[in-house]
TISENU-629114 format. One record per residue (C-alpha): residue number from 0; residue in three letters; x, y, z. Coordinates in steps of 0.001 Angstrom, whole numbers, plus 524288, in hexadecimal, padded with zeros to 5 digits. Last residue first. Layout:
<sites>
  num  residuo     px     py     pz
  NUM      ALA      X      Y      Z
...
</sites>
This chain:
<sites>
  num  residuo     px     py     pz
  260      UNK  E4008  31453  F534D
  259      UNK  E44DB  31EA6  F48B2
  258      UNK  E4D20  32B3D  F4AD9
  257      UNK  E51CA  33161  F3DC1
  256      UNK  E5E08  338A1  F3CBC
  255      UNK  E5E6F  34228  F308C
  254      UNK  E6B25  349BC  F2E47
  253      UNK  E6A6B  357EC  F234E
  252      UNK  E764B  35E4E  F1FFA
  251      UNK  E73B5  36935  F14B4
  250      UNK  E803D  3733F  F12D7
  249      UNK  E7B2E  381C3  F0FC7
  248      UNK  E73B5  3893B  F07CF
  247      UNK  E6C24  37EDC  F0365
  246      UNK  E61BE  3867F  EFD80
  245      UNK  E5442  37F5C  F000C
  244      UNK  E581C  376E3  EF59B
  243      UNK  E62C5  37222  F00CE
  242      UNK  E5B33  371B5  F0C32
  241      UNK  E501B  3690D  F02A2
  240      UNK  E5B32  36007  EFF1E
  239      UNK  E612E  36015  F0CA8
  238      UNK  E536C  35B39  F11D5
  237      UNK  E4FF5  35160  F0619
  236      UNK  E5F91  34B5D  F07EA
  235      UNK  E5B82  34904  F1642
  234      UNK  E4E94  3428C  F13F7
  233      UNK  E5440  33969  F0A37
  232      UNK  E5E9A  33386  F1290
  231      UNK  E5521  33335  F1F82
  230      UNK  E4AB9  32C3F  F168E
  229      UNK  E3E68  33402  F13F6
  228      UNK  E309D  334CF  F1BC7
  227      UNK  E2FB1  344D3  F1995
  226      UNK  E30E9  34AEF  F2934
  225      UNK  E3D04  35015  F27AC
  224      UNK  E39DB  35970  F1B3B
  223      UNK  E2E15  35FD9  F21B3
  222      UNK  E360A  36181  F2F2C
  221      UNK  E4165  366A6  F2649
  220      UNK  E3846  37080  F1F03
  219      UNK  E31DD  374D5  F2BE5
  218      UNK  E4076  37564  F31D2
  217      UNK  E442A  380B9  F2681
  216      UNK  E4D42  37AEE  F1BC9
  215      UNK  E5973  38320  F14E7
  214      UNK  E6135  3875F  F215D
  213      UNK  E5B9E  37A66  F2926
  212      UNK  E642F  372A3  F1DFE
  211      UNK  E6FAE  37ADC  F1C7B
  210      UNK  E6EB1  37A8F  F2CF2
  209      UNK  E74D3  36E7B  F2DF1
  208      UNK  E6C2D  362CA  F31EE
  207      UNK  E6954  35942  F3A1C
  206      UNK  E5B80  35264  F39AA
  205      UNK  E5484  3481A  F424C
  204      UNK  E4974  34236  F40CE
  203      UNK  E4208  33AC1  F4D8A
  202      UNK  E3895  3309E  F47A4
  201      UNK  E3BFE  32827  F52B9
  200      UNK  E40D0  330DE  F5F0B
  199      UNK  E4C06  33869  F62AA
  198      UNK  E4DCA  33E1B  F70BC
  197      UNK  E58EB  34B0D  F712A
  196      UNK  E63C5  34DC9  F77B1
  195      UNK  E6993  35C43  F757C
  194      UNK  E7758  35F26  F7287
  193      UNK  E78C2  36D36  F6EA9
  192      UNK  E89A8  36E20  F6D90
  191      UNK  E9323  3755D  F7120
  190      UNK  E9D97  378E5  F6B4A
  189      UNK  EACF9  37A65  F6CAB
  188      UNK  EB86D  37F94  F6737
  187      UNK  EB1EF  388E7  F5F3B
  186      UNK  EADEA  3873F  F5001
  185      UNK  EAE92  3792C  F4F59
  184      UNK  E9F40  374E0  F50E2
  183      UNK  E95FD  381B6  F518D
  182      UNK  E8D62  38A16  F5A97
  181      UNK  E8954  398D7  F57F8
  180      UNK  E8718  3962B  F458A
  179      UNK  E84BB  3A389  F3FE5
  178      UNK  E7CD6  39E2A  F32F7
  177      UNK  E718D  3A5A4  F367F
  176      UNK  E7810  3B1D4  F386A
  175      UNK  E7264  3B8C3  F2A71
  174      UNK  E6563  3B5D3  F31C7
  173      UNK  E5B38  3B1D2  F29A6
  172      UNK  E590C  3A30A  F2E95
  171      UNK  E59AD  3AA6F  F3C0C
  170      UNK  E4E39  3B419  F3862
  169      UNK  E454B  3AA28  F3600
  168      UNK  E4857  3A38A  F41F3
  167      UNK  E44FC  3AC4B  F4925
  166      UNK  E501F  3B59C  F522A
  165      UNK  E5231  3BAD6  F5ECA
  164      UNK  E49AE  3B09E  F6350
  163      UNK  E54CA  3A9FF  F6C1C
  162      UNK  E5441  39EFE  F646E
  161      UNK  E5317  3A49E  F57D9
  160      UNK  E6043  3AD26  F5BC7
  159      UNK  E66AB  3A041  F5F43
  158      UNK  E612A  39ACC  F5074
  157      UNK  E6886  3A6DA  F49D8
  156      UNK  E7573  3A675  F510A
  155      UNK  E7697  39678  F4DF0
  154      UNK  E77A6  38AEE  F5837
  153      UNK  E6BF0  3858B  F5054
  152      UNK  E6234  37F71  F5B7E
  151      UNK  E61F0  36F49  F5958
  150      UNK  E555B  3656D  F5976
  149      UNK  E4DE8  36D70  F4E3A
  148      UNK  E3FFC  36767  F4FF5
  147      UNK  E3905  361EC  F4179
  146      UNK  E2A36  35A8D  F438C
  145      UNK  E2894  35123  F3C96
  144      UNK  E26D3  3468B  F47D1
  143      UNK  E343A  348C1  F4C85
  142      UNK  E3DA3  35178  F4278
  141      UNK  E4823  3540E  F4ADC
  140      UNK  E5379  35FC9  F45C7
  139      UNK  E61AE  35F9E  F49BB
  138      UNK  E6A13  36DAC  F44A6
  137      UNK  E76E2  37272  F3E7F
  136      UNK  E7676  3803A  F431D
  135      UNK  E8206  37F83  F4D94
  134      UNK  E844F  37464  F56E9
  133      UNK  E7C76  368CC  F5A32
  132      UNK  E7A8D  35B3B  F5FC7
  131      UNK  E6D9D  355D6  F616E
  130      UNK  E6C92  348D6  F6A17
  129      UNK  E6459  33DFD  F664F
  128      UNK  E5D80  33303  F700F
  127      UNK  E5512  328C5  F6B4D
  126      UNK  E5EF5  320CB  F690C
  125      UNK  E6C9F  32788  F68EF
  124      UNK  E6C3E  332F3  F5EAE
  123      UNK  E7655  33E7C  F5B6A
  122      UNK  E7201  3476A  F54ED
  121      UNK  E7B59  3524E  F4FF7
  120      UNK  E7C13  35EF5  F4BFB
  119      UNK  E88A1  366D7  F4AEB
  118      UNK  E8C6A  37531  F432B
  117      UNK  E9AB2  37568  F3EC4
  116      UNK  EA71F  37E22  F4125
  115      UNK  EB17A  3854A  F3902
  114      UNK  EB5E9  39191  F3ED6
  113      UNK  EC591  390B7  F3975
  112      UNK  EC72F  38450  F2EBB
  111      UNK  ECE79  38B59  F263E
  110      UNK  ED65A  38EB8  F31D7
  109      UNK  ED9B9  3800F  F330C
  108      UNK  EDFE9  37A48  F414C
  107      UNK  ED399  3822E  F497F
  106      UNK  EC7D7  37E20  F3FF8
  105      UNK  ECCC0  37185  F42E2
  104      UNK  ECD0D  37266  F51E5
  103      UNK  EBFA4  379C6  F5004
  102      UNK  EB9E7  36CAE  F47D3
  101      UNK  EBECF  3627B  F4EF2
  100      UNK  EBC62  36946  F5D86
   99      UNK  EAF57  36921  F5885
   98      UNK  EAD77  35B47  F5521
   97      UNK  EB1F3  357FD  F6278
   96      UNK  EAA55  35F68  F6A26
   95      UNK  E9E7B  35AF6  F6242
   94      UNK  EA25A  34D9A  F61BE
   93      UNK  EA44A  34DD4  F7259
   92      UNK  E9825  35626  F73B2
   91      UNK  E8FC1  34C1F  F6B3A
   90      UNK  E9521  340D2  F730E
   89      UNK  E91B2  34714  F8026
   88      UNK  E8429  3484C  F7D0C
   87      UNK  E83C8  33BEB  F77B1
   86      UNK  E8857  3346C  F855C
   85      UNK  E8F4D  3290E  F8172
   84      UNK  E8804  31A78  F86A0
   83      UNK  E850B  317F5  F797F
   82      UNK  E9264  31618  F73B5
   81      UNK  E92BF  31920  F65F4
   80      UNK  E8EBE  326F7  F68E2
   79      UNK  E9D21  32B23  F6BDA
   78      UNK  EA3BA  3264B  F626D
   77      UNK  E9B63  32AA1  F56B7
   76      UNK  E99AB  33790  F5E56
   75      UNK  EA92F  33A1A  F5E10
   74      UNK  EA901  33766  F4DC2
   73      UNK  E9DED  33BD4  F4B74
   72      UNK  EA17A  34937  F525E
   71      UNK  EAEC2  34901  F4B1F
   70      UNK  EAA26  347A3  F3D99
   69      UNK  E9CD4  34F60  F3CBB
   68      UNK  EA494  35AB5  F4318
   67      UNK  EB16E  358FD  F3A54
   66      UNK  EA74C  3591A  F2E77
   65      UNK  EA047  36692  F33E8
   64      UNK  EAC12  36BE1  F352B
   63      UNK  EB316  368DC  F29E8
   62      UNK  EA808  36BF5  F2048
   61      UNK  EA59F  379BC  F273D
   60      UNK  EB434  37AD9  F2571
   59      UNK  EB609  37A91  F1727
   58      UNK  EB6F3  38736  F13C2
   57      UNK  EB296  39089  F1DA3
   56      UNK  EAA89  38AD7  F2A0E
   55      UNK  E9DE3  3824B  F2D65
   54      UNK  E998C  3773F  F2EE6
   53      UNK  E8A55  3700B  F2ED6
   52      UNK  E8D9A  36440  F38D4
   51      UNK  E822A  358A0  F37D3
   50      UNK  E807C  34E62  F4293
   49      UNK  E7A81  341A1  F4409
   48      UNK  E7FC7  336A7  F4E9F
   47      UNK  E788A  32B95  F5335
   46      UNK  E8385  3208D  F5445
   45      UNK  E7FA3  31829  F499E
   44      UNK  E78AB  32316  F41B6
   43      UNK  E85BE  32810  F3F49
   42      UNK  E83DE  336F0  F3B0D
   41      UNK  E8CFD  34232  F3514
   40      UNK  E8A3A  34F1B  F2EB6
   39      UNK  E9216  3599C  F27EE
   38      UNK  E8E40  36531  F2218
   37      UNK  E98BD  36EE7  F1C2C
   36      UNK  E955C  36AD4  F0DAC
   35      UNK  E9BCE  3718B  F02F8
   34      UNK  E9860  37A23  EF7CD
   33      UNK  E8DF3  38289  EFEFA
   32      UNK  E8222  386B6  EF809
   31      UNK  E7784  37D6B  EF456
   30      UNK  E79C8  37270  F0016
   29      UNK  E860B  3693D  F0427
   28      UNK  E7C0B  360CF  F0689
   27      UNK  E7D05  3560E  F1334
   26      UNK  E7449  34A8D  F140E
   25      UNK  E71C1  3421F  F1FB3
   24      UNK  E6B0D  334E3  F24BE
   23      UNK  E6664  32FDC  F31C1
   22      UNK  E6089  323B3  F380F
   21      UNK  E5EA2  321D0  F45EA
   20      UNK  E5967  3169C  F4D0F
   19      UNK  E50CC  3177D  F59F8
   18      UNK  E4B97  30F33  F6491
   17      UNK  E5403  30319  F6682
   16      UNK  E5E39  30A3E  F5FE9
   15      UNK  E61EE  307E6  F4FDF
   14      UNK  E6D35  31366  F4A4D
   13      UNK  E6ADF  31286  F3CD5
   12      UNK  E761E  315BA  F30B8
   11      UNK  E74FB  308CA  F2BF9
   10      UNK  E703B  30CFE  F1E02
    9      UNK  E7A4C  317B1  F1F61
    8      UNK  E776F  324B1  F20BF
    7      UNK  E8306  3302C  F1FE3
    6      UNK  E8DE2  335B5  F268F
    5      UNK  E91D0  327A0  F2DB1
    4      UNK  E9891  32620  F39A7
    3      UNK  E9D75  31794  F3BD1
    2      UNK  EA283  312E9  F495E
    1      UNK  EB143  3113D  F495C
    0      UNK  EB631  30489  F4CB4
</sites>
């Protein structure tokens, strides 16, 4: 039989370890301005696997791309991760390969469909070992001991001209290219992936979002927000709420994973 995947939290939704459990929860917002919803997110706490895909595309294409990502790659990484003995490295470049052959092959057969692609972040956790997954602006924050660190670089024109201090940051969230997206699920025939292992410990929060929510909220904000003692369910709808009075521009996705010993 099939293993479960589940796009929401379930009472059971708990992955127990002799040294670390996981718990998550998620809330997508369609936001202020846009009619539909082109985020997509998928997690089964069972086999460690959290990701969020922002899409993108005329029509209805950023909402078929993004769902045909968070379809096929939990699908293939649901398989794969529930034997323990699979590498995870090599399971997240099977689902991503995969899930982008999906999308371009699709985008190929319907010329409505012509450009479409998704952004991609995922965690995917095995004890006290996580690996971060990502493609485009969608990004993976930790929030360990209060203190906020963005895990993922933006594959974005502004942040690679941050990085090579040709530009602040300032001047990036102004920049009338800010929303020129260099890496992306579906739009080529392949991709390549950051993949970068990381060591979790209890306490360790995790958050993957799309960038309607880091487009609204500046990381002092989200550290502040993070850090308040709530339940994962209620801490997630607080952080879209404030993204979205903030302006919600865009699509909200927000997906807490909580380490605890």
């Amino acid at each position: 039989m099939e293993a479960p995947v589940y796009t929401g939290l379930r009472e059971n939704d708990r992955l127990s370890t002799a040294v670390i459990h996981y718990m998550a929860a998620a809330v997508t917002d369609t936001g202020r301005k846009r009619t539909s919803n082109e985020d997509s997110y998928g997690l089964s706490v069972e086999h460690g696997i959290y990701l969020v895909c922002d899409g993108m595309g005329g029509a209805a294409a950023g909402e078929i791309a993004s769902s045909l990502a968070v379809e096929e790659s939990m699908r293939v990484l649901s398989a794969r991760l529930a034997d323990e003995s699979t590498s995870v490295r090599m399971a997240a470049e099977e689902a991503v390969a995969i899930a982008n052959e999906a999308i371009y092959s699709r985008s190929l057969r319907n010329p409505r469909l012509s450009g479409m692609g998704t952004t991609f972040v995922a965690l995917l956790a095995r004890e006290r070992r996580a690996w971060v997954v990502n493609i485009g602006d969608s990004r993976c924050y930790r929030l360990r001991n209060r203190s906020l660190e963005q895990l993922t670089h933006d594959h974005s024109w502004v942040d690679e001209q941050v990085r090579l201090g040709l530009m602040t940051e300032a001047e990036a969230g102004r920049s009338q290219f800010r929303n020129v997206i260099t890496r992306a699920l579906g739009t080529q025939s392949s991709v390549t992936p950051d993949i970068f292992e990381i060591e979790a410990e209890p306490g360790d929060l995790f958050m993957l979002c799309s960038d309607g929510l880091t487009r609204e909220l500046n990381d002092g904000l989200i550290e502040s927000m993070l850090s308040l003692d709530l339940p994962l369910e209620r801490l997630c709808a607080r952080v879209v709420d404030a993204a979205k009075k903030a302006g919600g521009h865009d699509n909200i996705t927000c997906l807490l994973v909580r380490a605890e010993g």
